[in-house]
C-alpha positions in Angstrom: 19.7 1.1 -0.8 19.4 -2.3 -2.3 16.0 -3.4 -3.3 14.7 -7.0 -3.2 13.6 -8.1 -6.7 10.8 -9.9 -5.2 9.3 -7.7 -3.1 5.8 -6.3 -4.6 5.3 -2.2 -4.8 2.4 -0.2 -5.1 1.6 1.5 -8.5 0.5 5.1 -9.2 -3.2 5.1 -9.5 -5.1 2.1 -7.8 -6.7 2.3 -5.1 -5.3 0.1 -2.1 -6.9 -1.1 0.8 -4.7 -0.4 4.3 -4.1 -3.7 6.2 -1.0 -2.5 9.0 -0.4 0.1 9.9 3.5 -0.1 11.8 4.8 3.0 13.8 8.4 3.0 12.5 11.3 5.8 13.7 10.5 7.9 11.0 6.4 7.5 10.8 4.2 5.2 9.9 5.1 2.2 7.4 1.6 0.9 6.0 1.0 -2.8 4.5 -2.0 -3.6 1.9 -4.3 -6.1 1.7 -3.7 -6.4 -2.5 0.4 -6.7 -1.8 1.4 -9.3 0.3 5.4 -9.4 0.9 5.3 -11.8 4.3 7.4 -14.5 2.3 10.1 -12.3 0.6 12.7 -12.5 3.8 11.6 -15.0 6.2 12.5 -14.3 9.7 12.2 -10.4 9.1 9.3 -8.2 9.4 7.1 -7.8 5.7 7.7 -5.1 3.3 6.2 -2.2 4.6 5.5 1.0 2.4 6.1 4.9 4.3 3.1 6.9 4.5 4.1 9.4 2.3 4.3 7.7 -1.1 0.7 8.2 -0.5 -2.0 10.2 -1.6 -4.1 11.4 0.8 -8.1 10.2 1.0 -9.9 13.0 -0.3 -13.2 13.9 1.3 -15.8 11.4 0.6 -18.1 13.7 -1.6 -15.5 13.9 -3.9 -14.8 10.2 -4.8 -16.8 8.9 -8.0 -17.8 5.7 -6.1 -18.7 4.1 -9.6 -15.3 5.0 -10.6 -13.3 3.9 -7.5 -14.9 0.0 -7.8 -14.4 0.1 -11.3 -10.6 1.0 -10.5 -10.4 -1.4 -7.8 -11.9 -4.4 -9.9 -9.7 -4.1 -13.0 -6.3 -4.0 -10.8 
């Protein structure tokens, strides 16, 4: 598979906020607020990202919310 240069990836370790989610023949491809790839190839739907590059939300009790803005602010 031939990637577009241009086209903006997650990283390992932010935190991202979901902004589609698109039901695609093999699950769900997911969009993020903090990449937006709507440009890249005019004409075709945006650069979507499979659900399972991701890591699931763990249960709210467990998430340092001090860390988590902290995280999200210095991305």
């Amino acid at each position: 598979m031939v990637q577009n240069p241009n086209i903006q990836t997650p990283k390992r370790g932010p935190i991202y906020t979901v902004r589609g989610v698109y039901d695609t023949h093999r699950g769900y491809g997911i969009t993020l607020a903090e990449i937006n790839n709507a440009g890249v190839a005019p004409g075709f739907p945006e650069a979507n990202f499979h659900e399972s590059r991701f890591a699931p939300v763990p249960p709210l009790e467990e998430i340092d919310i001090a860390e988590a803005i902290e995280e999200s602010v210095t991305v």
